[in-house]
N, C-alpha and C positions, 0 to 999 in steps of 0.2 A: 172516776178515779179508782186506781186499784186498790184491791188492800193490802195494807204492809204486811201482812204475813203472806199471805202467796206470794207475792212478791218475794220474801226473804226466803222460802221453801226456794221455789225455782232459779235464784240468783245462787243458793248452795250447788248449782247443779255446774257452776260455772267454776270450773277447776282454775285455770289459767286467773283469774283474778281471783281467786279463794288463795290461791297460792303467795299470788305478790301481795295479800293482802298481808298474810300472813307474816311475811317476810320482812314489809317492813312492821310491825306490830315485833317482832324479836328486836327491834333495835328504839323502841318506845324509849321517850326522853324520861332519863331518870326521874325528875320531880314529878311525873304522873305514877312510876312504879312504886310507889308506896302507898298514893290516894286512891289505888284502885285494884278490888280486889281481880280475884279468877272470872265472877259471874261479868262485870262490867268491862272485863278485857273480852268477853266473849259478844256480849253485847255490838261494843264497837266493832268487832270485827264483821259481825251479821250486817250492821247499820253498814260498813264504807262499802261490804260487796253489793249489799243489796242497789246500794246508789250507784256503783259505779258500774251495775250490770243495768239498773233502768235509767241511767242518764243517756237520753238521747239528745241533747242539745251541746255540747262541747266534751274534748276528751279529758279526762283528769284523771292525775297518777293514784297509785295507791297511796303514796303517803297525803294525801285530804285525810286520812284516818289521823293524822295528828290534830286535827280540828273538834274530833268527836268528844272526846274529855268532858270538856268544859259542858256540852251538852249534857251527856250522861250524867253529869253530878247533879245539875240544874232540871234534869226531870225525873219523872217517877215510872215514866213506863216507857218501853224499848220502842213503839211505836210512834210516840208523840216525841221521841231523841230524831228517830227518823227525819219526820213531817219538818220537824226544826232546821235541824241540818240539813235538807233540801230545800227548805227555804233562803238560807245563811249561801249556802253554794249557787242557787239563781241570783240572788242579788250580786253575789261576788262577779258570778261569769258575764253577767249582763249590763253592769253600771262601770266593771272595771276594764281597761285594757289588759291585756294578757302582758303587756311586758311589765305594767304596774304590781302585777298581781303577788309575786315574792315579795316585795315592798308593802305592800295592803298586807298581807297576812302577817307580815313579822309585825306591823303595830298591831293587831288585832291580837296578837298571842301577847305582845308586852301590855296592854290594854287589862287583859285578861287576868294574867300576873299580878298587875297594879293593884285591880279589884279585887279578886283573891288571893292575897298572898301566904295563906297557909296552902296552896296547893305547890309554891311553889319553895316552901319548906325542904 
């Protein structure tokens, strides 16, 4: 198993998803722009390229980085956000069909909401 830093160094090297990663992270849903500051929006953005430059098992947009949140709040170090959310993303790609999969994720963010809803303040 790799480790999430080299991983996250050399997945920086990857313009073309740094970019769209980027890009949707400018249109971040309001109710997370206020639970999260600079360093945690930097975070996420390391976490979705680094996954979505070593996901070899199915293809996924950049916006999975709307998943990352909840992670981040819920751990203490950028690596074990990772390890998480690649866990959260095999189960999702592997147990769910792909046309289910917009359907799965909007309850999992209203799930989410439900549990914390000062995030969604």
């Amino acid at each position: 198993e790799e480790n999430y830093w080299d991983m996250a160094q050399t997945s920086q090297n990857d313009i073309e998803v740094l970019g769209a990663v980027k890009a949707v992270l400018r249109h971040f849903p309001p109710q997370w722009e206020a639970a999260l500051d600079a360093k945690s929006r930097k975070m996420i953005e390391r976490v979705a390229v680094c996954f979505l430059s070593h996901n070899t098992f199915a293809q996924c947009s950049p916006t999975v980085a709307y998943l990352i949140p909840p992670i981040i709040t819920c751990t203490q170090e950028e690596s074990d956000a990772y390890y998480c959310f690649q866990g959260l993303m095999i189960r999702i790609i592997t147990l769910m069909p792909e046309t289910d999969l917009n359907l799965r994720v909007g309850r999992f963010v209203m799930l989410f909401k439900t549990i914390y809803p000062e995030v969604n303040a």
